[in-house]
N, CA and C atoms as an extended XYZ file, in Angstrom:
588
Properties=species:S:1:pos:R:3:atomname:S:1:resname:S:1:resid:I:1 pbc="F F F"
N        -7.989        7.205       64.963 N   UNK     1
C        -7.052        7.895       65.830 CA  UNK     1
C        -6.532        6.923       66.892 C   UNK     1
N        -5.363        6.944       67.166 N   UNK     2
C        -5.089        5.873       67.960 CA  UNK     2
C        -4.607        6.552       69.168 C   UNK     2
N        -5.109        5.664       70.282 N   UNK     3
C        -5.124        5.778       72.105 CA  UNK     3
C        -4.120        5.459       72.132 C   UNK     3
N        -4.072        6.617       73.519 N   UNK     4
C        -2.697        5.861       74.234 CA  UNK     4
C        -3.154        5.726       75.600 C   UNK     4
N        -2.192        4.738       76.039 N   UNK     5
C        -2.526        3.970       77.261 CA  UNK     5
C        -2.598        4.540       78.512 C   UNK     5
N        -3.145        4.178       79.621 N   UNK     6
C        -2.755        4.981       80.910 CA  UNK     6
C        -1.187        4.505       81.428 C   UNK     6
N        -0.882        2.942       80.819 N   UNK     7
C         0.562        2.563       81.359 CA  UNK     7
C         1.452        3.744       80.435 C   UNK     7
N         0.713        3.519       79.536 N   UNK     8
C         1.765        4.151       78.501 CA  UNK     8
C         1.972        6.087       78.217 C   UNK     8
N         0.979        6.415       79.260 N   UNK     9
C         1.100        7.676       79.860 CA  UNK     9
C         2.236        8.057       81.099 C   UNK     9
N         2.236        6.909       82.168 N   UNK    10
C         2.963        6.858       82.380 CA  UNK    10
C         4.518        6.478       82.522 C   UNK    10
N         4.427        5.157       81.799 N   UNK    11
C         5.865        5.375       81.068 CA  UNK    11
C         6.813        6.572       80.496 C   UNK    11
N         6.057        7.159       79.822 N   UNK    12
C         6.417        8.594       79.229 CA  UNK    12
C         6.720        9.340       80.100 C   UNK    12
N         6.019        9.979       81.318 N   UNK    13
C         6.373       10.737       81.646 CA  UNK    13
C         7.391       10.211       82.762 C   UNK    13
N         8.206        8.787       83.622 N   UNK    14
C         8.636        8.374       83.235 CA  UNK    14
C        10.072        8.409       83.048 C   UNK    14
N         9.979        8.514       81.638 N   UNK    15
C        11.174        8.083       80.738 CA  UNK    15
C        11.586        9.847       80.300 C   UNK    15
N        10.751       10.899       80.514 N   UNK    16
C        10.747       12.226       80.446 CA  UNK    16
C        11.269       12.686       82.021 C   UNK    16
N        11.652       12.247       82.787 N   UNK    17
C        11.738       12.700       84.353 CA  UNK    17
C        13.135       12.101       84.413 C   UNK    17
N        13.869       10.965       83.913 N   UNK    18
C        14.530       10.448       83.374 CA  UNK    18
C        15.329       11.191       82.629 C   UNK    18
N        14.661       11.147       81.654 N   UNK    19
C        15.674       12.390       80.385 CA  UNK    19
C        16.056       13.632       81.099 C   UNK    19
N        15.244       14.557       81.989 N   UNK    20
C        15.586       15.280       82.467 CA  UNK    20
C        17.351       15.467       83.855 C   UNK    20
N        16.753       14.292       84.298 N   UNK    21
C        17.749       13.720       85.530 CA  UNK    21
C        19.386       13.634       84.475 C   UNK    21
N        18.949       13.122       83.618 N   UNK    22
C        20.569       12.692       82.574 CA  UNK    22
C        21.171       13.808       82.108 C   UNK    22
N        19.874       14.959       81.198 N   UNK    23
C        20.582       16.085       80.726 CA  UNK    23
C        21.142       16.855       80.884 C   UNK    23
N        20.148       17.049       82.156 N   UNK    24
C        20.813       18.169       84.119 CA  UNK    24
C        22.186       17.661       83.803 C   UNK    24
N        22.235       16.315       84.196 N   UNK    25
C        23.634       16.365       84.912 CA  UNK    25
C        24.535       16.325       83.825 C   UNK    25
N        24.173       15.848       82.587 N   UNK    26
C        25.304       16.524       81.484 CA  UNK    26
C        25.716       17.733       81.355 C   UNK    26
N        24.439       18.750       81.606 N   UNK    27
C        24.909       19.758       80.997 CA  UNK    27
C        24.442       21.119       82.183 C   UNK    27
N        24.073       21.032       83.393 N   UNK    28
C        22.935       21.498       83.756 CA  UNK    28
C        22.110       22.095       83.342 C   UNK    28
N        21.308       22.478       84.392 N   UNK    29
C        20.257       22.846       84.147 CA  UNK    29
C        20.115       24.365       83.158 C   UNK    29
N        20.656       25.007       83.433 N   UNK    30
C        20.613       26.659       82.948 CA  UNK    30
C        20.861       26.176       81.021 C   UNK    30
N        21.742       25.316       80.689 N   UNK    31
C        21.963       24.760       79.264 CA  UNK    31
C        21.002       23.465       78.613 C   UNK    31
N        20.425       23.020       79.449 N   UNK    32
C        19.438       21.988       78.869 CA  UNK    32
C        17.971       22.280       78.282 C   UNK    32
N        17.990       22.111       76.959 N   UNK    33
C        17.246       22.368       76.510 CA  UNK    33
C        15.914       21.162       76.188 C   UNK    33
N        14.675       21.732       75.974 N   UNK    34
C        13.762       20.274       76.005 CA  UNK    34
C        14.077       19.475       74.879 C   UNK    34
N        14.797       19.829       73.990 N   UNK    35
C        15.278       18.819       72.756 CA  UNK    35
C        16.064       17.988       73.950 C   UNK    35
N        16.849       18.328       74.472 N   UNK    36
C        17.843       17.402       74.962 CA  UNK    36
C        16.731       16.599       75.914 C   UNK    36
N        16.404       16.737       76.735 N   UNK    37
C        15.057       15.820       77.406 CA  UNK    37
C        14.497       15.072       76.795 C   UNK    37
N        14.132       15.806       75.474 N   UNK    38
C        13.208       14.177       74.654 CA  UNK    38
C        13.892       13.728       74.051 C   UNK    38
N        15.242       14.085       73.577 N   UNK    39
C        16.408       12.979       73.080 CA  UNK    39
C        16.812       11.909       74.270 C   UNK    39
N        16.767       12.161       75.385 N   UNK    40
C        17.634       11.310       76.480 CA  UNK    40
C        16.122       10.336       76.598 C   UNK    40
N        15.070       11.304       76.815 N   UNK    41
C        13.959       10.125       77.052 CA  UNK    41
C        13.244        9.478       75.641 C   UNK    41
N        14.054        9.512       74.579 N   UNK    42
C        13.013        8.565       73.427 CA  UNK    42
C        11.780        8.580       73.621 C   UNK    42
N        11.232       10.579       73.497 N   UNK    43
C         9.995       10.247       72.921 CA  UNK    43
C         9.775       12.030       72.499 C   UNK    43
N         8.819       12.383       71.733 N   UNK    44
C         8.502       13.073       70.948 CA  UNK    44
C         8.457       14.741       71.623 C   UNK    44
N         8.745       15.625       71.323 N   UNK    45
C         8.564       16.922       71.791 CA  UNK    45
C         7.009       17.146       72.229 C   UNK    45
N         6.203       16.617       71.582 N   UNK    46
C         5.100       16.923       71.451 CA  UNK    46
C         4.312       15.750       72.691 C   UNK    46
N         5.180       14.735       72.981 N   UNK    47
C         4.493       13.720       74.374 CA  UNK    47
C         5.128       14.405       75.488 C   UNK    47
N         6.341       15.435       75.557 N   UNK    48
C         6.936       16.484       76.666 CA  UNK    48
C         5.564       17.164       76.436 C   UNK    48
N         5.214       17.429       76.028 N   UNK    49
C         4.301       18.903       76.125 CA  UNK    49
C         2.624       18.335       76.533 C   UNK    49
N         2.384       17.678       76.667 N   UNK    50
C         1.418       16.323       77.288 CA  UNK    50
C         1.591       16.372       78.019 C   UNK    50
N         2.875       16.625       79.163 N   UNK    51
C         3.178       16.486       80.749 CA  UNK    51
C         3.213       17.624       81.427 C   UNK    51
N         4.517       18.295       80.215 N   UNK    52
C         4.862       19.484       81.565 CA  UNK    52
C         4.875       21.004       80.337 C   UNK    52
N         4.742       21.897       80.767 N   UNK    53
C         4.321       23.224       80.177 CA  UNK    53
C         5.810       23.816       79.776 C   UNK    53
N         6.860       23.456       80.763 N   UNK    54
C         8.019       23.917       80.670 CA  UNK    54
C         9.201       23.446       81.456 C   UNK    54
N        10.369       23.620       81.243 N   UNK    55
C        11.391       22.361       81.506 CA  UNK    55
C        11.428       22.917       82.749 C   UNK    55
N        11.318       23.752       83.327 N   UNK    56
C        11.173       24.255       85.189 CA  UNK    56
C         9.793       23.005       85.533 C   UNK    56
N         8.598       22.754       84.632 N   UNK    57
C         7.557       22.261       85.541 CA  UNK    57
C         8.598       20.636       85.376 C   UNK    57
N         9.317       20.148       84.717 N   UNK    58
C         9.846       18.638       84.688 CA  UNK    58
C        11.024       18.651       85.535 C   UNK    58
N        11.438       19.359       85.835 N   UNK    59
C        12.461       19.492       87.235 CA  UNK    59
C        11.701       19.520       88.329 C   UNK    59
N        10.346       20.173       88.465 N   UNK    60
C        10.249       20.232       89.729 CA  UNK    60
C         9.556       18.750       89.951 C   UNK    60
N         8.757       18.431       89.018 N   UNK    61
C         8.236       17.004       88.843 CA  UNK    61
C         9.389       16.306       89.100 C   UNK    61
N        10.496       16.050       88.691 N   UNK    62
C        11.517       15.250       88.856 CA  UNK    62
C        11.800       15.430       90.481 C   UNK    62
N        12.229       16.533       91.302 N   UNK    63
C        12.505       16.703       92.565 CA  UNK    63
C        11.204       16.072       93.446 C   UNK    63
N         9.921       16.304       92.522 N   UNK    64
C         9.120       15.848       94.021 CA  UNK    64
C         8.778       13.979       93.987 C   UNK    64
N         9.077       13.840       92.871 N   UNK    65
C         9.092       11.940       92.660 CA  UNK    65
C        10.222       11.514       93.830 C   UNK    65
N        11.347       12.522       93.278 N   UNK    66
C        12.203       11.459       93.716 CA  UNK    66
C        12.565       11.692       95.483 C   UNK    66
N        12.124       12.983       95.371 N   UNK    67
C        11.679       13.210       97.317 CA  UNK    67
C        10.745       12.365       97.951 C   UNK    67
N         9.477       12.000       97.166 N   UNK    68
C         8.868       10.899       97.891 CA  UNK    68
C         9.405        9.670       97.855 C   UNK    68
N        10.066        9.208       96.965 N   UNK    69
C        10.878        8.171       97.105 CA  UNK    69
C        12.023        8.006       98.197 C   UNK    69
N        12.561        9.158       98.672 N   UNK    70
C        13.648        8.784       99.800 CA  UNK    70
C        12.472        9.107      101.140 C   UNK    70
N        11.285        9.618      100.461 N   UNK    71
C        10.589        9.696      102.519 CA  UNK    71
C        10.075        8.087      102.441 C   UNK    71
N         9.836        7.685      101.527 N   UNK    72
C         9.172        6.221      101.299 CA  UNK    72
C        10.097        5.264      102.040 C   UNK    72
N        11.647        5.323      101.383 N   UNK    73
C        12.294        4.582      101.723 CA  UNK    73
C        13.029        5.044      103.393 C   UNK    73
N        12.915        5.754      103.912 N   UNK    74
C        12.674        6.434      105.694 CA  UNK    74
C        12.074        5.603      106.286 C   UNK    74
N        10.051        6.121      105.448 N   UNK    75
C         9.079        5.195      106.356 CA  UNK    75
C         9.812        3.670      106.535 C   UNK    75
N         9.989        3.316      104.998 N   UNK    76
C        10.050        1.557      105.684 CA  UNK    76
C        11.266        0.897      106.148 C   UNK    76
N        12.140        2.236      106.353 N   UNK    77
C        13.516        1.874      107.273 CA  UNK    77
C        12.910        1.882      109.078 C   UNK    77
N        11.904        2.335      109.148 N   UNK    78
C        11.792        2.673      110.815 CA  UNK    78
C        10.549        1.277      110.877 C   UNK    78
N        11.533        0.299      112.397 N   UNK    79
C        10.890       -1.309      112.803 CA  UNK    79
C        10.921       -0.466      114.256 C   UNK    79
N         9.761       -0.396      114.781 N   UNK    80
C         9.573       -0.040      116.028 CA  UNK    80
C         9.791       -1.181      117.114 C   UNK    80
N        10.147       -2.290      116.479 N   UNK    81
C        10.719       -3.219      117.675 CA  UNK    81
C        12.060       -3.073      117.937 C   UNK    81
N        12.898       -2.216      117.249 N   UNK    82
C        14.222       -1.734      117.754 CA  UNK    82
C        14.149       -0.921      118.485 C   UNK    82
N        15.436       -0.552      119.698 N   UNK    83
C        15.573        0.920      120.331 CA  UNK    83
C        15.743        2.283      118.914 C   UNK    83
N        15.603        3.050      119.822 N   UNK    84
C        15.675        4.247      118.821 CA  UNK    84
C        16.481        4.637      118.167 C   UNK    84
N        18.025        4.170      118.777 N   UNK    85
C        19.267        4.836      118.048 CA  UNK    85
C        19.627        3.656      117.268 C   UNK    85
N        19.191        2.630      117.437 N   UNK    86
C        19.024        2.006      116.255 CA  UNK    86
C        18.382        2.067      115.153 C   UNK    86
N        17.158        2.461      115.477 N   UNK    87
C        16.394        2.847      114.103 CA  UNK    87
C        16.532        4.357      113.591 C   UNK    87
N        17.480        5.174      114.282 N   UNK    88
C        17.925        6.282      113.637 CA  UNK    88
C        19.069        5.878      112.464 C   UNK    88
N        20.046        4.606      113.101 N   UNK    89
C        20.756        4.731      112.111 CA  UNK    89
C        20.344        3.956      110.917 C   UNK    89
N        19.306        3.230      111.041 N   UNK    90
C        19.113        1.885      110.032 CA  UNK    90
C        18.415        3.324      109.536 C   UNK    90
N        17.184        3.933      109.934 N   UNK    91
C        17.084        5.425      108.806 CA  UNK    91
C        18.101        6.315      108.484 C   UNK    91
N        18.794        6.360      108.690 N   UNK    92
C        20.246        6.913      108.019 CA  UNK    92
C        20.896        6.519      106.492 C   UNK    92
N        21.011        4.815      107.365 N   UNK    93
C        21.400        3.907      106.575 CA  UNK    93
C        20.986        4.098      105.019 C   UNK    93
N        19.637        4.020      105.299 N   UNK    94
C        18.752        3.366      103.951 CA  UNK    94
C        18.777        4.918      102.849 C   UNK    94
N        18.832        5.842      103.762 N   UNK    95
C        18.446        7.292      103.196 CA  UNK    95
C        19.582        7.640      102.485 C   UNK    95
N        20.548        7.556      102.817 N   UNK    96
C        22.037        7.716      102.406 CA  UNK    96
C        22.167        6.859      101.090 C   UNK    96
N        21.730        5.404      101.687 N   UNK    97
C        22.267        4.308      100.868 CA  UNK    97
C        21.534        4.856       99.355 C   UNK    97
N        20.317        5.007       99.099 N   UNK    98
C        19.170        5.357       98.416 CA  UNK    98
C        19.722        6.514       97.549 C   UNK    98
N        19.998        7.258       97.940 N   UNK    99
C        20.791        8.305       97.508 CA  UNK    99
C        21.913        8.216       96.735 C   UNK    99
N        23.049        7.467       97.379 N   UNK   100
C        24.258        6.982       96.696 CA  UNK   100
C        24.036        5.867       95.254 C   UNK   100
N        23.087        5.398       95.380 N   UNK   101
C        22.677        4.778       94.304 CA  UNK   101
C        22.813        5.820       92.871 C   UNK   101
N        22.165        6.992       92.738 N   UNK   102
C        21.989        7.784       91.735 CA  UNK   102
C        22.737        8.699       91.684 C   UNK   102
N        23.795        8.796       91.970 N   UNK   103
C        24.564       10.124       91.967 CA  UNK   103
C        24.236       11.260       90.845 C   UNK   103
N        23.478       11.156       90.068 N   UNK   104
C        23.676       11.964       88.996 CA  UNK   104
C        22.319       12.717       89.299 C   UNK   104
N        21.424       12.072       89.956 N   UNK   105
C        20.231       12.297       90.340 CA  UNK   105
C        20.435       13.172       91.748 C   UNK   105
N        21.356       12.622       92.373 N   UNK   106
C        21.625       14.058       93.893 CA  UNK   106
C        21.843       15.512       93.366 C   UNK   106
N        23.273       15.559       92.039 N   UNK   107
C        23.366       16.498       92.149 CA  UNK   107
C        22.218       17.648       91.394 C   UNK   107
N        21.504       17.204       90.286 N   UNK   108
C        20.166       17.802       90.092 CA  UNK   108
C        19.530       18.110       91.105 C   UNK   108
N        18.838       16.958       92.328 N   UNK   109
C        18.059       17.741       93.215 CA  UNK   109
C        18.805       18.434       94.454 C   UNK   109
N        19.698       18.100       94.221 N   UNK   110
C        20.127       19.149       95.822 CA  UNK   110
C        20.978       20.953       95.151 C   UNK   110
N        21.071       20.906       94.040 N   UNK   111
C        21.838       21.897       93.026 CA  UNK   111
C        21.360       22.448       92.406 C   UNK   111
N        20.573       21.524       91.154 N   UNK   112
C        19.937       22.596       90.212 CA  UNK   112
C        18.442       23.118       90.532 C   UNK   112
N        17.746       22.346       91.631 N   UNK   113
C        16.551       22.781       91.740 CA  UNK   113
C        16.711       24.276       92.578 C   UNK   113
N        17.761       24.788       93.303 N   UNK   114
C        17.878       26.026       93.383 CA  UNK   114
C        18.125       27.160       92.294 C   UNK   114
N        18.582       26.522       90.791 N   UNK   115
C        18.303       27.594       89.543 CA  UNK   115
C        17.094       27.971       89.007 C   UNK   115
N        16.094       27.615       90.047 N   UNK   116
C        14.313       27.713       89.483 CA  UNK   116
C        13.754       28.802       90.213 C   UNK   116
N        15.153       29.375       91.177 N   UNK   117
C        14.318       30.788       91.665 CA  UNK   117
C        13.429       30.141       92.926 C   UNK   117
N        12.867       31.083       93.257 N   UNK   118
C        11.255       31.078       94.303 CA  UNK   118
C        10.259       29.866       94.464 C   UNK   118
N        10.455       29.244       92.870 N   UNK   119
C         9.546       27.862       92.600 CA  UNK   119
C        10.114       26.676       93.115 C   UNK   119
N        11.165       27.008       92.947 N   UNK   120
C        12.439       26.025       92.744 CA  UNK   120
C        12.153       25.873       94.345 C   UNK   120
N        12.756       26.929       95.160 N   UNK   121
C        12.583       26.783       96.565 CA  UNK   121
C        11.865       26.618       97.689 C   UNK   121
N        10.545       27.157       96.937 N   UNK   122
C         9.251       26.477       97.425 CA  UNK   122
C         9.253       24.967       97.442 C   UNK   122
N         9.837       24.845       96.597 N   UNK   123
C         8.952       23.250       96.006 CA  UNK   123
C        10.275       22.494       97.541 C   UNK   123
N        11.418       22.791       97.449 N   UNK   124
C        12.256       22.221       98.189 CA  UNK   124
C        11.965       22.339       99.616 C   UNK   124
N        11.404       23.963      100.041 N   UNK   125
C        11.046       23.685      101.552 CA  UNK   125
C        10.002       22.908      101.702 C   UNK   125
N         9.020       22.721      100.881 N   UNK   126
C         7.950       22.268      101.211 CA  UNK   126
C         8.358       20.468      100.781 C   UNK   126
N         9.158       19.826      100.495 N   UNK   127
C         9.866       18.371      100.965 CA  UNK   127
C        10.741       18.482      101.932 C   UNK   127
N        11.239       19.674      102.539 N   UNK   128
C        11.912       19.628      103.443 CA  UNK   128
C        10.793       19.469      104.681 C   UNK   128
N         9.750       20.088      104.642 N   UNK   129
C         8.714       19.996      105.759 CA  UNK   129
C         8.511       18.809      105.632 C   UNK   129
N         7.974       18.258      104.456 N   UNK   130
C         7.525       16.848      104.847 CA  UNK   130
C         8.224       15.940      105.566 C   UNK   130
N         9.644       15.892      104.952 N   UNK   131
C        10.780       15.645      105.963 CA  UNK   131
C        10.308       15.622      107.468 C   UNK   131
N        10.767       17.326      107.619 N   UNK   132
C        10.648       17.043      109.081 CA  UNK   132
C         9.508       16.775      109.819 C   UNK   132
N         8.291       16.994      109.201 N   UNK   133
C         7.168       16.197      109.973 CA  UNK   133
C         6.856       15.162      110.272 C   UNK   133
N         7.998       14.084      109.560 N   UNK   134
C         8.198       12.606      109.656 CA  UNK   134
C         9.567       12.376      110.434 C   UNK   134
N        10.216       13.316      110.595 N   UNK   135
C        11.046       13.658      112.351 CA  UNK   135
C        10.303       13.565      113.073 C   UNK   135
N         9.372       14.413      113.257 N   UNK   136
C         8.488       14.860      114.508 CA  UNK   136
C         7.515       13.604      115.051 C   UNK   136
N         6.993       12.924      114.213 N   UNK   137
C         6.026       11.577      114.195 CA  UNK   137
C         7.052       10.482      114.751 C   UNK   137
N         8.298       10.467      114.167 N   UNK   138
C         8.808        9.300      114.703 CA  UNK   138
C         9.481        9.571      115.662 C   UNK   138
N        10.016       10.790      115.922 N   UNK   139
C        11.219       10.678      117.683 CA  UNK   139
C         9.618       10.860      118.478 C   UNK   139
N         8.632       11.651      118.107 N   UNK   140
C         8.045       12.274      119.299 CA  UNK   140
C         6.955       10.569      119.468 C   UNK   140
N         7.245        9.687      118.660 N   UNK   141
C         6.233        8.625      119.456 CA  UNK   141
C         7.442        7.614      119.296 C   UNK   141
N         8.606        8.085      119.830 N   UNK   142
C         9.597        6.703      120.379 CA  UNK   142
C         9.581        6.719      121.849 C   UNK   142
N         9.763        5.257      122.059 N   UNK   143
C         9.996        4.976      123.451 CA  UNK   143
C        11.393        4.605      123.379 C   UNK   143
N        11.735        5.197      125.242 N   UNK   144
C        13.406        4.983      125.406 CA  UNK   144
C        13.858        5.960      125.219 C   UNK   144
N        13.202        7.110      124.302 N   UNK   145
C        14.361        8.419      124.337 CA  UNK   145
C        14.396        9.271      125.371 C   UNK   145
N        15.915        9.882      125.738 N   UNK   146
C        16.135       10.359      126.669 CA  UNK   146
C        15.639       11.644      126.684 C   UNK   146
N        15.104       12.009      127.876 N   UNK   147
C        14.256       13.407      127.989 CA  UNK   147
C        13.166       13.455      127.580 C   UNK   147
N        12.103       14.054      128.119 N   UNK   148
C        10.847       14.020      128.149 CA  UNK   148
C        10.163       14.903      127.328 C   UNK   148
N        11.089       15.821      126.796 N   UNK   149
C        10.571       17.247      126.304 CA  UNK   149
C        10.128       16.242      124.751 C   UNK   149
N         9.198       16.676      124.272 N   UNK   150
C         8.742       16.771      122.913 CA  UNK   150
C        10.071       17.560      121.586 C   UNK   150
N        10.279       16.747      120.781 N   UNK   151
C        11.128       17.512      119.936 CA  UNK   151
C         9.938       18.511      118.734 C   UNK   151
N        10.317       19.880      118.669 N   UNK   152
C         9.492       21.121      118.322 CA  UNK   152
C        10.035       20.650      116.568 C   UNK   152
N         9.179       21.554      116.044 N   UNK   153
C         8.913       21.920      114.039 CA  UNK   153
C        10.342       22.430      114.193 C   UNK   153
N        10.702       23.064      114.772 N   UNK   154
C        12.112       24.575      114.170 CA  UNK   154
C        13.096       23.169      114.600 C   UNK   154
N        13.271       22.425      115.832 N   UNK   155
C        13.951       21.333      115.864 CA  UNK   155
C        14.665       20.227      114.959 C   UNK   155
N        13.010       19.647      114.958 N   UNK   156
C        13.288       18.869      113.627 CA  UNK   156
C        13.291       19.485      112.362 C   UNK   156
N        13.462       20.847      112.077 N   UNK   157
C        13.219       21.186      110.681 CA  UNK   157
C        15.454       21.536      110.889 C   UNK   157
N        15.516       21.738      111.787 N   UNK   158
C        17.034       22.063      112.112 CA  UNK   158
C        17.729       20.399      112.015 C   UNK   158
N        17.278       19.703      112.161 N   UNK   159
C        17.945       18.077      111.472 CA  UNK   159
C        17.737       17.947      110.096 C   UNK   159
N        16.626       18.274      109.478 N   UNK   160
C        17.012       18.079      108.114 CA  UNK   160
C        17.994       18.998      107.126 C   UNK   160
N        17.698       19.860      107.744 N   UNK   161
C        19.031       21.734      107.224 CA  UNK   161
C        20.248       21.001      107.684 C   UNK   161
N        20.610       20.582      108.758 N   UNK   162
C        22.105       19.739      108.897 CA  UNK   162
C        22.320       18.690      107.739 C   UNK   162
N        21.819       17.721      107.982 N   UNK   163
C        21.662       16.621      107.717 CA  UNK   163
C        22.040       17.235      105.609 C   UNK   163
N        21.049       18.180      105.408 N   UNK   164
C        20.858       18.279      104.312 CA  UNK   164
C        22.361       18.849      103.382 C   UNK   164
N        22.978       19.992      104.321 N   UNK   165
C        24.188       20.229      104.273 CA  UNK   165
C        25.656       19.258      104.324 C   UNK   165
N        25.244       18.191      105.031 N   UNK   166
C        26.120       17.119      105.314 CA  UNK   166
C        26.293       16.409      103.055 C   UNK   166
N        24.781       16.457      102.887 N   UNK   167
C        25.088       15.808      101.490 CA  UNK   167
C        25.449       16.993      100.488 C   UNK   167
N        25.391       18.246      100.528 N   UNK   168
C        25.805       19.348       99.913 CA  UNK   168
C        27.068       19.076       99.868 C   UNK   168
N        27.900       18.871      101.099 N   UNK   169
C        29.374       18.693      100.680 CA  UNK   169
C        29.819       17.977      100.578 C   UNK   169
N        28.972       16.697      100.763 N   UNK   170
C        29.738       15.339       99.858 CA  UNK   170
C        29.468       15.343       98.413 C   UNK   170
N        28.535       16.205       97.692 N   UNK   171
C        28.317       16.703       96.377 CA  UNK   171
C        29.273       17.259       95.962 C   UNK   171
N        29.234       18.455       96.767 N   UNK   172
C        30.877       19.318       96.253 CA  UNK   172
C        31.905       18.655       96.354 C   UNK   172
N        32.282       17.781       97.187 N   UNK   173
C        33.348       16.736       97.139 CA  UNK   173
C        33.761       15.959       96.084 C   UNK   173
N        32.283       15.733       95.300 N   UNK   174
C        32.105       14.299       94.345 CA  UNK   174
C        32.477       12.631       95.501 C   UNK   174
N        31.614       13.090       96.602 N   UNK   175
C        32.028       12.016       97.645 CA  UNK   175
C        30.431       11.270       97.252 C   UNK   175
N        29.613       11.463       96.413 N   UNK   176
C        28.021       10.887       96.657 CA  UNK   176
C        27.981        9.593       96.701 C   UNK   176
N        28.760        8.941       96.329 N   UNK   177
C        29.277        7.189       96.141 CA  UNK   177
C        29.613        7.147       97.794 C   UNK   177
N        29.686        7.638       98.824 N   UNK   178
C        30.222        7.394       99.562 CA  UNK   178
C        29.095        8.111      101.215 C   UNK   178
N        28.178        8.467      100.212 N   UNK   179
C        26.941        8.813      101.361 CA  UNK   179
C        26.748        8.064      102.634 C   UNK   179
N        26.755        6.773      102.613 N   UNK   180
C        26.839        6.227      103.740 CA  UNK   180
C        27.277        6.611      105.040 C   UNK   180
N        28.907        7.178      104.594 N   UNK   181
C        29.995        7.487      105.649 CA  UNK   181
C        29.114        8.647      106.592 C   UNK   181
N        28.480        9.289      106.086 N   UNK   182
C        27.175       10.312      106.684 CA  UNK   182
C        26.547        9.690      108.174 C   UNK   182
N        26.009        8.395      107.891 N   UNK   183
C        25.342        7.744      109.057 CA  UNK   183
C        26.011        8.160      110.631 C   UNK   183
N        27.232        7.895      110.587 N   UNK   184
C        27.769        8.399      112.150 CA  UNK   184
C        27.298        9.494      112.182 C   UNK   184
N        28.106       10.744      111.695 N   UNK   185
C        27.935       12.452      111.953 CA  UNK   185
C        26.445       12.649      112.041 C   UNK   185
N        25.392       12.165      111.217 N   UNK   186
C        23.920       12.138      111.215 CA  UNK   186
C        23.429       11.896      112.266 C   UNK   186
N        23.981       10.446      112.656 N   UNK   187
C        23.019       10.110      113.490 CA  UNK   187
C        23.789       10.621      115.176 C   UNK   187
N        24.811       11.237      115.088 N   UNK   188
C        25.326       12.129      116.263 CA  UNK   188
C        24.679       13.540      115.825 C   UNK   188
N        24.006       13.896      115.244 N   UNK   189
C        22.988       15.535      114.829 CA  UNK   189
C        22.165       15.043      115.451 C   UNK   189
N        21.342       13.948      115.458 N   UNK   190
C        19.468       13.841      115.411 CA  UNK   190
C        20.035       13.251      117.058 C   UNK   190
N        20.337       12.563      117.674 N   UNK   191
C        20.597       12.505      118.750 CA  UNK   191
C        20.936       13.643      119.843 C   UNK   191
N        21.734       14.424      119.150 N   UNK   192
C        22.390       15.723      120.178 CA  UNK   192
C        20.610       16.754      120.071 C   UNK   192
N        20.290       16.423      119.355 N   UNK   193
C        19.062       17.506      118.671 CA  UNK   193
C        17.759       16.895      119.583 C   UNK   193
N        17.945       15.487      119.738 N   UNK   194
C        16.557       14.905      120.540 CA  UNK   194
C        17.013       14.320      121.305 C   UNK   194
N        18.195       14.655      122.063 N   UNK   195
C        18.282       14.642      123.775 CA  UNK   195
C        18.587       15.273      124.075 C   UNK   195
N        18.851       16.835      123.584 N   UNK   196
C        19.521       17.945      123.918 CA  UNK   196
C        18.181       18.832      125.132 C   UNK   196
């Protein structure tokens, strides 16, 4: 009987998170079927079913990879030897930039992971918290910001709901190539929001 690898476990799933991201955006989500997933990812119906139970559990797998990947790329946008509104926008910058890279990949997670119902939206507030709890860690231990008050959860959870809307309609636009342009209006939200 022949093994398979732990690389080669994850490759698969992978190249299955992948297939998913491509098919979404061919066809969405409500029409994609797991044939089409293991056709886009070159590999067997039966190595899908090794991962995920059902094409809702490989979407949501797909949304929470690629959510830790833009808080990842946040963390290592913020150099605490800058002032703050500098390192708001260089986190802007990178978050946007990161984003605009995959366009096909925004509109799956900011779109279709709301066709999953209750799961779907769970899974999204609960990266939206993580989000903003990595608001809260970084304005509430900057130095230099104006006002003394502590920025609150409903606060920073109210910068990422902006912020988050800001890329909703550059989606609907078909502006996602152009995420960047976000950084001003953004970083005039998280400012008005943590010196307000």
């Amino acid at each position: 009987m022949e093994t398979v690898t732990e690389t080669e476990v994850h490759e698969h799933r992978r190249r299955l998170l992948e297939g998913m991201a491509h098919a979404v955006a061919a066809k969405g989500y409500g029409d994609t079927t797991i044939a089409d997933i293991v056709r886009e990812a070159s590999v067997s119906r039966r190595t899908f079913y090794e991962h995920f139970s059902t094409k809702a559990d490989c979407l949501l797998a797909l949304y929470q990879v690629a959510s830790r990947n833009a808080l990842k790329v946040l963390r290592d946008s913020i150099d605490p030897a800058h002032d703050w509104h500098t390192q708001i926008e260089s986190a802007l910058t990178a978050y946007f930039g990161c984003m605009a890279e995959n366009p096909v990949l925004m509109r799956t997670l900011f779109i279709e992971i709301l066709g999953l119902g209750p799961e779907g939206l769970e899974t999204r507030r609960k990266v939206n918290r993580d989000i903003a709890d990595f608001i809260l860690q970084v304005v509430n231990g900057l130095d230099g910001r104006k006002g003394d008050k502590p920025l609150s959860p409903d606060m920073a959870m109210a910068i990422v709901g902006g912020i988050n809307e800001l890329i909703l309609q550059s989606i609907e636009q078909d502006r996602v190539a152009h995420l960047t342009e976000l950084v001003a209006p953004g970083g005039r939200l998280v400012r008005a929001v943590t010196e307000g």
